[in-house]
C-alpha positions, -999 to +999 in steps of 0.1 A: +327+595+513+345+592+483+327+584+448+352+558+433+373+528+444+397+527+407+412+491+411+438+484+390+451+450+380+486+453+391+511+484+405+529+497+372+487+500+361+479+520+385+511+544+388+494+550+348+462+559+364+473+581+388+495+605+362+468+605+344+441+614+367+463+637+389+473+614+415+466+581+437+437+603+453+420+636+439+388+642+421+385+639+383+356+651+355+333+661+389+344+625+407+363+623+440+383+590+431+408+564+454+432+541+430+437+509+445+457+479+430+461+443+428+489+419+417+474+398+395+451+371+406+449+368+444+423+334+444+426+306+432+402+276+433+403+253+466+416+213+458+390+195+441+381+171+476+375+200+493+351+210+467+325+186+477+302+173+501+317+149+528+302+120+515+321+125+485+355+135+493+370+096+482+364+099+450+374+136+444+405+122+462+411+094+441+430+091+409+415+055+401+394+051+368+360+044+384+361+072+404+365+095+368+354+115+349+337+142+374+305+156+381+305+189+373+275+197+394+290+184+426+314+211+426+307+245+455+336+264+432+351+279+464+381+302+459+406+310+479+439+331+487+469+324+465+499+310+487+529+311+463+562+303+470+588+329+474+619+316+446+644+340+463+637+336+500+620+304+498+592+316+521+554+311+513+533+341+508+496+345+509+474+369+490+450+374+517+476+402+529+468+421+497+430+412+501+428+427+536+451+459+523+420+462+496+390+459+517+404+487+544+413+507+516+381+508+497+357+508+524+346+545+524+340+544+488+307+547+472+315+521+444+343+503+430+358+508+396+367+485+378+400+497+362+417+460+355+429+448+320+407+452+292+410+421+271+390+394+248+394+366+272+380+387+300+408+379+327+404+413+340+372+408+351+377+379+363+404+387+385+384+418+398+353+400+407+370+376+426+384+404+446+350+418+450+335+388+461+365+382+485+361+416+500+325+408+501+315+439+486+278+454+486+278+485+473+277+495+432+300+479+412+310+500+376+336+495+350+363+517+333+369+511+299+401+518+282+422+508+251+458+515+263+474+528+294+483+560+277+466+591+298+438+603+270+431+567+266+424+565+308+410+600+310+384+591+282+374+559+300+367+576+333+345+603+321+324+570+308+324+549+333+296+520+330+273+506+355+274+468+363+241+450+375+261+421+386+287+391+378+266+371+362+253+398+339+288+406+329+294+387+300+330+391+302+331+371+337+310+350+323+332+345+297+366+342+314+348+320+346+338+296+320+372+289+311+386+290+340+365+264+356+374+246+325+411+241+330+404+233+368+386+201+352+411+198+328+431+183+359+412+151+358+423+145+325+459+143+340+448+116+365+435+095+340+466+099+313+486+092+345+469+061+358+467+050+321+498+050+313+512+035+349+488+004+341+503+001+312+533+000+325+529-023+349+508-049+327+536-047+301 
């Protein structure tokens, strides 16, 4: 079984990692380690209709004026995998590919690491801990800090590696969900501008 499950935030992050610590797999200051890696983000919320309870899905559908602003509290906040479009090939790809490639990769780790951006708005943690939950992973969750990419920097953050209860005691998710969920509201705000102004329009 190995100790540690590093994941990294995106590939030229972990290649960093792995000079540092002596490779992609090895053991480091007494730990057997595993770097894993992700792209960036790899969930992103689910539409706003599909957010809510049948009953509902009408109005979270709707872009008239009565059916505004939202309720935050109706909202389940389900994620799911990115599908982007390819701009060379024009093909879609989804994330849940690079999901998958996580979970097998981690699975006979004793806890996952994580390695991800360090920075004041938190994104890093938020893009790992969407990972975690979309790997549904049970096991001890920890975090590496680190200032820079540069080896001591990596080297020094592994030796003190930090436990983490859980999300919601990890005030940088908390911090960087909050947000988040933020600009996904922020759509409505479009809807209304939009319907706004094509009344407007219309009446003048």
């Amino acid at each position: 079984m190995t100790d540690y499950a590093i994941l990294c935030e995106k590939a030229s992050a972990a290649k960093n990692f792995a000079s540092a610590l002596g490779g992609t797999s090895g053991s480091f200051a007494g730990k057997s380690y595993q770097i894993v890696h992700s792209h960036g983000h790899l969930m992103e919320f689910v539409d706003p209709k599909a957010q809510v309870s049948e009953d509902k899905v009408s109005r979270y559908r709707s872009w008239k004026l009565e059916h505004l602003p939202w309720d935050v509290s109706d909202f389940s906040w389900e994620k799911q995998p990115i599908v982007a479009k390819n701009p060379r090939t024009g093909r879609q790809k989804s994330s849940r590919s690079d999901i998958t490639a996580i979970k097998k990769a981690v699975k006979d780790c004793s806890a996952l690491v994580i390695a991800t951006d360090v920075d004041p708005s938190g994104e890093g943690e938020l893009l790992a801990w969407e990972i975690i939950n979309a790997i549904n992973w049970q096991k001890p969750v920890k975090r590496l800090y680190f200032a820079d990419e540069e080896a001591t920097s990596i080297r020094s953050g592994f030796e003190q590696i930090k436990s983490l209860p859980d999300q919601f005691q990890d005030g940088d998710f908390l911090k960087a969900d909050a947000r988040s969920k933020w600009d996904f509201l922020s759509m409505q705000l479009t809807r209304i501008a939009t319907t706004v102004t094509k009344k407007s329009w219309l009446s003048g």
